[in-house]
N, C-alpha and C positions, 0 to 999 in steps of 0.2 A: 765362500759364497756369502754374499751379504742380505741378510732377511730386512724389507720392509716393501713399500709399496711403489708401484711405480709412475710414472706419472700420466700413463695412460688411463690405470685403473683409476687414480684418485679426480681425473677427468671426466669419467663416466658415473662416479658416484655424486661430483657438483650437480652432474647434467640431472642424474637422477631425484636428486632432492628438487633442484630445481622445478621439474617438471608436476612432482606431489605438491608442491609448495604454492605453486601456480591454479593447478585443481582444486587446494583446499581455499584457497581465497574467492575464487570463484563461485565454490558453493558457500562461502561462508557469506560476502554479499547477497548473494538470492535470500539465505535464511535470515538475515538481517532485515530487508526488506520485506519480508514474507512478515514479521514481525509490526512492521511498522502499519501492515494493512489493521493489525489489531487496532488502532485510534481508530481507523474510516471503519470499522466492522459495528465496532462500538456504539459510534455517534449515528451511523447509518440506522440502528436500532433505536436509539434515542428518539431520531425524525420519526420511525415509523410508529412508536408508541406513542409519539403527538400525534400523531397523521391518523391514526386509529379514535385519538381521545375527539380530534375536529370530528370525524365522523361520526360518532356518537351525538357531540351537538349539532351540527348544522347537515347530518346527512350526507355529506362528498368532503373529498378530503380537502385540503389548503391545494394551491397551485404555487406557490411561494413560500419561500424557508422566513418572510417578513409576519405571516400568520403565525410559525410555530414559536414557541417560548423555548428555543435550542440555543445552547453556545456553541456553535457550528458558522465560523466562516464562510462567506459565500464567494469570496476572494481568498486567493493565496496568500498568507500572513504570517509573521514569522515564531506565532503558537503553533501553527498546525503542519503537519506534512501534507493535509488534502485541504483541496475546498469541495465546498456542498452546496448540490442544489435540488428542486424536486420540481417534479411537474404534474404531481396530482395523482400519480400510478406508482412514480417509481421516485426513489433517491438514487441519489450520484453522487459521489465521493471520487473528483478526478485531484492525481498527484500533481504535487505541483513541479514543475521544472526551473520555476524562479519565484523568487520573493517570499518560498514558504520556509517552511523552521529547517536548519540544516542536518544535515548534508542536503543538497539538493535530489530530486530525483532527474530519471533518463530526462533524456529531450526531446523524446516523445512520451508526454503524461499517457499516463492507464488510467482505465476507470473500474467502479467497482458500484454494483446498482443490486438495489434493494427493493423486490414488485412489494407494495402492501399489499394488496388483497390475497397474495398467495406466497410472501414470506420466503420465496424464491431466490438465490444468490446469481449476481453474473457478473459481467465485466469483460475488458479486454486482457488483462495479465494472468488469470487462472492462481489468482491471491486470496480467493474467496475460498 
């Protein structure tokens, strides 16, 4: 009788690996990207510690990122994974799907928003 494996089992073990191997990339993408919202978390707080300092002089915040003194893109650029915008309440921090720093993101960009007055996290991807 001859001992080793056969080639049905050593079939179900490719398939096996394959299928972990498959799972682990998938979550390992999400956690990558879960990572890169750290830049937009970051800068998002930067805007709102200017957005706070406008308030303090003129009473209401900027409606425009051309008011804040931030190094924050307002187009997709090949520094940043997000560009950033604000509209006097809230920052935005959308991915970019082209022309920002690579890897690219999806091809539907997410966003990820910042309220000032209440320091509140949101967005569409649940990366906050």
């Amino acid at each position: 009788m001859k001992k080793g494996f056969t080639l049905l089992e050593l079939i179900v073990v490719i398939i096996i690996i394959g299928i972990l191997g498959a799972l682990g990339f998938i979550q390992y993408t999400k956690v990558v990207e879960k990572g890169r919202t750290a830049e937009a978390k970051d800068i998002l707080g930067q805007i709102r510690t200017a957005q706070e300092a406008v308030m303090q002089e003129t009473g209401s915040y900027a409606t425009s990122m051309g008011a804040l003194i931030i190094d924050a893109p307002t187009a997709c650029a090949s520094t940043h994974y997000f560009s950033y915008s604000t509209d006097g309440t809230t920052g935005t921090a959308t991915r970019c799907s082209a022309s920002g720093k690579s890897p690219q993101g999806a091809a539907t960009p997410y966003t990820i928003t910042m309220t000032y007055s209440t320091g509140t996290w949101g967005g569409s991807a649940g990366y906050y």
